[in-house]
N, C-alpha and C positions, 0 to 999 in steps of 0.2 A: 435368469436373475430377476427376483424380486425387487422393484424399484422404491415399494414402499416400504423397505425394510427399513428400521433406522437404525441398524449397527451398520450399515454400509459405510467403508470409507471413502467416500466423493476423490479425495485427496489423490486417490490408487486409478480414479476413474478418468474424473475430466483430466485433461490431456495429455495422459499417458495412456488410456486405454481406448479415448473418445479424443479428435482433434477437432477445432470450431477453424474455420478459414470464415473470418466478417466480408463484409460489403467493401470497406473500403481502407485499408490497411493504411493509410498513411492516416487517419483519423483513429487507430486503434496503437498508432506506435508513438512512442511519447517523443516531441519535437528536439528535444531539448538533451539526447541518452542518445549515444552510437548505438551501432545496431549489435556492436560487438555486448556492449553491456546489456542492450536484448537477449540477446543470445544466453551472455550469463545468467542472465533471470530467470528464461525460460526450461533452461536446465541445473538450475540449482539443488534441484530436489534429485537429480541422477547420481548415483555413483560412480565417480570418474578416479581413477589412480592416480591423475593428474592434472594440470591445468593444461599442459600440452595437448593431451588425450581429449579433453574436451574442445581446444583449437581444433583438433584434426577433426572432430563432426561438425563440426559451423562450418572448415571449410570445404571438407567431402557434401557436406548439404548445397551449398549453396554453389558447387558443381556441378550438382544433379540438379539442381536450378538454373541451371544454363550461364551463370558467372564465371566470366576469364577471369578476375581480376578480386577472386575475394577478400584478398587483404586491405584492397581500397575498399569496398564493401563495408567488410566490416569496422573501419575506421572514419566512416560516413557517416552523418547524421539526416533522417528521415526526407527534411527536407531536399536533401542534395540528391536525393533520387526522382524519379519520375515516377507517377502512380503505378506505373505495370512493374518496376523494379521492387519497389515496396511491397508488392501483391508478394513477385516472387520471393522475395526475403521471409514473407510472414509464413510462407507455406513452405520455404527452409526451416523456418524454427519450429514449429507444426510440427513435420517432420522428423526432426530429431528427438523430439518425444516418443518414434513410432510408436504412432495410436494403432489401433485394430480397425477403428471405423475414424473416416472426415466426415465431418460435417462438412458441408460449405453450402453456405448463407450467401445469394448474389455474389460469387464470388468472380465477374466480372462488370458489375453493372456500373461501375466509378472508370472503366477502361477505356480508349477509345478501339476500335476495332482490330488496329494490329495487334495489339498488347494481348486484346479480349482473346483473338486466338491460339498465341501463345501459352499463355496461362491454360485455354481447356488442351491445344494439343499434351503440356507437360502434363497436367492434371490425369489424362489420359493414359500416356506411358506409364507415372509413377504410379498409377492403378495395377495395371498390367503386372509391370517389374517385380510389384512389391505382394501383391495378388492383396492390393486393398479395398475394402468397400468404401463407396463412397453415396453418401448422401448428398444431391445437390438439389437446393433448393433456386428456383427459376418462378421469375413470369414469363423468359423471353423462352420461347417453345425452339428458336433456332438455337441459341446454348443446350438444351435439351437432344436434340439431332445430333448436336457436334460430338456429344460427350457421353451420354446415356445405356444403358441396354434397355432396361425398364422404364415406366413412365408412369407415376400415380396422376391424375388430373383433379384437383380440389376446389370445389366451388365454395364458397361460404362454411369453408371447414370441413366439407363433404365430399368425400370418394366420390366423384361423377364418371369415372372411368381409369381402368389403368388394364394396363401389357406388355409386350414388348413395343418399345419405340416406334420402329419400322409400318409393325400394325397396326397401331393408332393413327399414326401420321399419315400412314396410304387411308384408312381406314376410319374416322373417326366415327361414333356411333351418336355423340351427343352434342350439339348445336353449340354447347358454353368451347367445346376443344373444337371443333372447327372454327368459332369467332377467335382462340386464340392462332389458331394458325394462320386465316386469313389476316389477322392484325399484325404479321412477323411477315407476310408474304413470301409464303414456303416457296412459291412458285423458281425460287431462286433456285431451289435444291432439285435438281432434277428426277423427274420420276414422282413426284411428292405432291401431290393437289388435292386438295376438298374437294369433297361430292356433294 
């Protein structure tokens, strides 16, 4: 696909064919709107038979997002959640777009570290499940470990190295991705050390 085409229709693309997951989802959901009306917004533009029919993917999504409870859920308002609940709701409604490709932009970096790994273990499965690509943009080189198969390294806009995961991180060839890993302190991950 040509990007600079301009019969493209954007409309058909971003987030139905391309999904964004941001940095910090409770700053991307508007404070004052249930998530239920989220939800509505977000799939406004689907063809649904019915309103029930669309109930049933908010709450099959947000199942597969790890929610007991999505009728409370969806009858919550942003605040009433906790950042890592927010994450998962945004990347429910993401989701029911299904995109081909996620983006995700930091899409733990607002977390604290339970949450942080919740979100990449889900992030992971619904990869798998769905056999989606996922694009995850990181500084933190251990979100990268956790979640990864490949690994682009960008210095100043610049390809400085990329591969598989495994063999960059055992292996790194260039000084700027060893200072990132020394700066995460891989040594946690066993097996995983700069040379």
């Amino acid at each position: 696909m040509d990007i600079s085409d301009n019969d493209i229709n954007w409309k058909t693309i971003r987030g139905m064919r391309i999904g964004m997951i941001y940095q910090d989802a409770q700053l991307a959901l508007n404070p004052v709107k249930t998530i239920r009306v989220h939800f509505e917004e977000t799939l406004r533009n689907k063809p649904f038979p019915s309103k029930e029919a669309m109930e049933k993917v908010c709450y099959d999504m947000l199942r597969l997002l790890n929610f007991d409870d999505p009728e409370r859920v969806l009858n919550a308002y942003p605040f009433e959640l906790s950042g890592g609940m927010c994450q998962r709701v945004y990347i429910a409604m993401i989701l029911s777009l299904e995109p081909e490709v996620l983006i995700a932009d930091e899409p733990t970096s607002a977390l604290d570290v339970v949450s942080q790994r919740e979100v990449l273990q889900l992030l992971r499965r619904i990869q798998k499940e769905r056999k989606l690509s996922i694009l995850l943009i990181t500084h933190d080189i251990g979100v990268v470990h956790e979640i990864s198969d490949r690994v682009i390294v960008l210095k100043d806009g610049e390809i400085v190295e990329e591969g598989a995961v495994q063999d960059i991180l055992r292996n790194p060839r260039e000084d700027y991705t060893r200072q990132l890993i020394d700066a995460r302190k891989l040594a946690v991950f066993p097996g995983l050390q700069s040379h």
